[in-house]
N, C-alpha and C positions, 0 to 999 in steps of 0.2 A: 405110231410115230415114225417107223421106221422109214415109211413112206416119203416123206419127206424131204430125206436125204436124197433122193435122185434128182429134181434139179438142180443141188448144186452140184452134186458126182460130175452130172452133163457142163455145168458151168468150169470146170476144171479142166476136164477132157476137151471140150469142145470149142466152148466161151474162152475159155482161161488161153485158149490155145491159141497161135501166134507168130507170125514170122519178125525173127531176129530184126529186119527190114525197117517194119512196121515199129519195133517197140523197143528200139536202141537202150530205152531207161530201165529194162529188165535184162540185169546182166547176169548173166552164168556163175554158178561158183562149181568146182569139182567138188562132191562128196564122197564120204564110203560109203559103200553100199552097206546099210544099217538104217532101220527102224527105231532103233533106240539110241538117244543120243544123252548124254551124266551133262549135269550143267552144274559148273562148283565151281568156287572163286568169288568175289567181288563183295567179299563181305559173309558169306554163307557159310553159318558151322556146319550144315551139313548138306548133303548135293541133294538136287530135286533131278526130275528125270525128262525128258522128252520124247512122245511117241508118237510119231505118224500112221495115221488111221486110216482104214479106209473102209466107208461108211455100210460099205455093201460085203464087207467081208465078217463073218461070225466068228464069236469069241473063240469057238474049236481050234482056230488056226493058231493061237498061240502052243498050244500041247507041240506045235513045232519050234517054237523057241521059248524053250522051259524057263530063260534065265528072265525074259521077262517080267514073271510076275513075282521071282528070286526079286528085283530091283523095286516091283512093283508096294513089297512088303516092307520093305523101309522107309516108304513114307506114310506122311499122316494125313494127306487131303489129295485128292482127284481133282484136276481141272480138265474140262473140256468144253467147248464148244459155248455150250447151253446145257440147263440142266432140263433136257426136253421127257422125263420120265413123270412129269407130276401129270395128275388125272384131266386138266381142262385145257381142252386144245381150241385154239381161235379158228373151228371150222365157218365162222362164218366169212373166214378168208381165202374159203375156196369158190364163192359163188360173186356171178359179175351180178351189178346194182343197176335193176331197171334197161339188160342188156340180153343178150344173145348170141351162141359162139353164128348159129345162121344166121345174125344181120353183122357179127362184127369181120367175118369172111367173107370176101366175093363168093358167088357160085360154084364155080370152079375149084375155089380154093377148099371148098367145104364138102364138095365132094372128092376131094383127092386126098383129103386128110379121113374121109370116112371111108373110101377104098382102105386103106393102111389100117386103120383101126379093126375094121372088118376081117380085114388077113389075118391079121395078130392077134388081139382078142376079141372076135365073134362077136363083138358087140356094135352097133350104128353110133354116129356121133351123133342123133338126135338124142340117145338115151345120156350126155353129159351136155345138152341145150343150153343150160343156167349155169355151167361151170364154168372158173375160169379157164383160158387154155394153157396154162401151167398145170392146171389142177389134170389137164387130158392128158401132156409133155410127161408128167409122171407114172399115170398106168402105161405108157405105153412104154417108154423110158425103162422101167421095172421089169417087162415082159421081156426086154432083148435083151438085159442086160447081164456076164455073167457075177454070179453072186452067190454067198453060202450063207449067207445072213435070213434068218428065218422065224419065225414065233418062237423056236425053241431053241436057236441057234444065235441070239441075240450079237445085234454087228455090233463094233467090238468098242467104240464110245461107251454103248449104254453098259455093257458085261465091263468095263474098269468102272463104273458107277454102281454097279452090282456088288461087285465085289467089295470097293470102297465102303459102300454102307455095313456091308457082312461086318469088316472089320472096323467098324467104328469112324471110321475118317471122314475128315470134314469137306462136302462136297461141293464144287464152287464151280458156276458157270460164269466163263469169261463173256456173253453178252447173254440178257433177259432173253424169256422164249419170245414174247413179243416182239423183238428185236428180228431173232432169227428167223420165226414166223414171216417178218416182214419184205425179208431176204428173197425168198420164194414166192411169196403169195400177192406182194405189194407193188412189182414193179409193174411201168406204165405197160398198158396192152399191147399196145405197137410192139413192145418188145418180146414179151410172152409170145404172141402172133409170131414174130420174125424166129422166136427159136422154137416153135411146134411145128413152124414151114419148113424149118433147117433139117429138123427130126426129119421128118417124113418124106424128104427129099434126099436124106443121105444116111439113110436107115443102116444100110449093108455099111455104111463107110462108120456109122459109130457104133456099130454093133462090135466090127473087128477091133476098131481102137478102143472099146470096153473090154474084149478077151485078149490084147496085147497089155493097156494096164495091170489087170488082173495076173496076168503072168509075172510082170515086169514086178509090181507087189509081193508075190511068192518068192521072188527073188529078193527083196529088199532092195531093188535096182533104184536106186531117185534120181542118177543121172540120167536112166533109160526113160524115166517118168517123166522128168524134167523136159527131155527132148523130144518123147510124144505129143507132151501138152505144145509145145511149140510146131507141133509141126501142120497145122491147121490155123486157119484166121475166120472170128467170123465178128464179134462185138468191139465197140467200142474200146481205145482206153479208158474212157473214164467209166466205165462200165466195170471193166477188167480193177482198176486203181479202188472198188469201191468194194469188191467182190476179196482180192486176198489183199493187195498193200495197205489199204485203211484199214483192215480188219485186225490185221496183223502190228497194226503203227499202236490200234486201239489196246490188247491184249499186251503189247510191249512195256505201256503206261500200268498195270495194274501187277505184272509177273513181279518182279523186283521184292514189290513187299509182299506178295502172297508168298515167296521162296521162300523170305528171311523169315515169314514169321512161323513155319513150319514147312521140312521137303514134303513136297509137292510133286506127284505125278502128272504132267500135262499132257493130255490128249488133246489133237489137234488132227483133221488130214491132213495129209503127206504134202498137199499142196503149196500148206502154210508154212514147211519146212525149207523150202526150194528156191532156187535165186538169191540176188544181192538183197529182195527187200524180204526174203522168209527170217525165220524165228532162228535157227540156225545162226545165220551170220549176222544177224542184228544182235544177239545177245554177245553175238565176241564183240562187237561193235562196243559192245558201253562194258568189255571187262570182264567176262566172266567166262572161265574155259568149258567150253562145248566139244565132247570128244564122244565118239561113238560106241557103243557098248555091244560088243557082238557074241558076246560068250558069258 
């Protein structure tokens, strides 16, 4: 399942990314630098918690900040993303329907994206013919990307879901797998096409902006985060608007009474935390103090 998480990683970093210019309705907020963020007030006996993820990073990385999973034990339910750990995964949403990546690429196109493949993992892109080209954007995606997250080393969503169950808590996905499945695997081809061209055409340039994230995460940096994602243009807004601010507007409708009715640990990427329309400054929005826990 892990898998999975890499086209939206690249949808943050890349997609998400964006000049000020262009996207005037996404405004900046200053934060601390903190991955953990106490959410109390508005009604709440007691605080739930707020964590920014990052999908490609494994659970190990917390043993560097101990206090998290301190914060992590005073609640009673896990929220994150999807509860993407159950057994049946909708693989039949990696294959195109009566299609081919060689009729849905020019010539050209299909061999410059099977050069790159070939470089990086030794494999022909005749041997992914029936796949979608999401389905390709993610092996390749996976191979440059850096990351500690591993079969044994589980990225750090699924290990606060791990854990949760260990200790009995009740585990809640803020949208169906199907949903998020659909995130990935469902969008129109033109677009899939336009960001496996993107890939492969600026390999070196997101390979770097992958090992400057991953830095900038070590650091708990989200304004460095923040201003990475922005410093790149390449989708839509309404692309971008469906990707974190609807996603974000949708989970905003449900947090409220999942907090009150037991503290709740919300996992979330870091993505979802950042700007005027992240999880952050929307819940001071309607009331409730959001303060950063660093220690």
């Amino acid at each position: 399942m892990m898998k999975k998480t890499y086209f939206l990683i690249f949808c943050f970093f890349v997609l998400a990314g964006c000049n000020w210019s262009n996207r005037p309705k996404y405004k900046r907020i200053t934060l601390d630098n903190s991955l953990l963020w106490e959410i109390s007030g508005h009604g709440l006996t007691s605080p739930s918690y707020l964590y920014g993820t990052d999908h490609l990073i494994g659970g190990n990385f917390l043993d560097t900040l101990p206090y998290v999973m301190g914060k992590f034990k005073q609640c009673k339910a896990v929220a994150t993303e999807a509860n993407l750990d159950t057994p049946h995964e909708y693989r039949s949403h990696f294959f195109l329907k009566n299609d081919s990546l060689s009729h849905l690429f020019t010539p050209d196109e299909f061999s410059e994206i099977d050069r790159t493949l070939t470089h990086f993992l030794q494999w022909p892109l005749l041997k992914f013919n029936r796949f979608k080209p999401v389905y390709v954007h993610d092996e390749l995606s996976a191979f440059i990307s850096a990351r500690t997250a591993s079969k044994t080393n589980h990225h750090l969503d699924k290990y606060f879901r791990e854990e949760g169950r260990k200790m009995g808590y009740k585990i809640i996905g803020l949208e169906t797998v199907k949903f998020h499945d659909s995130l990935l695997y469902d969008d129109p081809l033109d677009i899939q096409k336009r960001s496996l061209l993107y890939l492969v055409r600026h390999i070196d340039q997101v390979r770097s902006s992958r090992q400057k994230s991953f830095n900038l995460y070590h650091a708990q940096n989200l304004n460095g985060l923040e201003i990475l994602a922005n410093s790149k243009a390449e989708f839509t807004n309404e692309r971008y608007d469906w990707l974190i601010r609807a996603r974000n507007n949708n989970w905003l409708r449900e947090l409220p009474s999942i907090m009150k009715q037991q503290p709740t640990f919300i996992a979330v990427g870091t993505g979802h935390l950042i700007w005027d329309c992240g999880l952050i400054n929307q819940l001071r929005l309607k009331g409730y103090t959001v303060k950063p826990i660093t220690n």
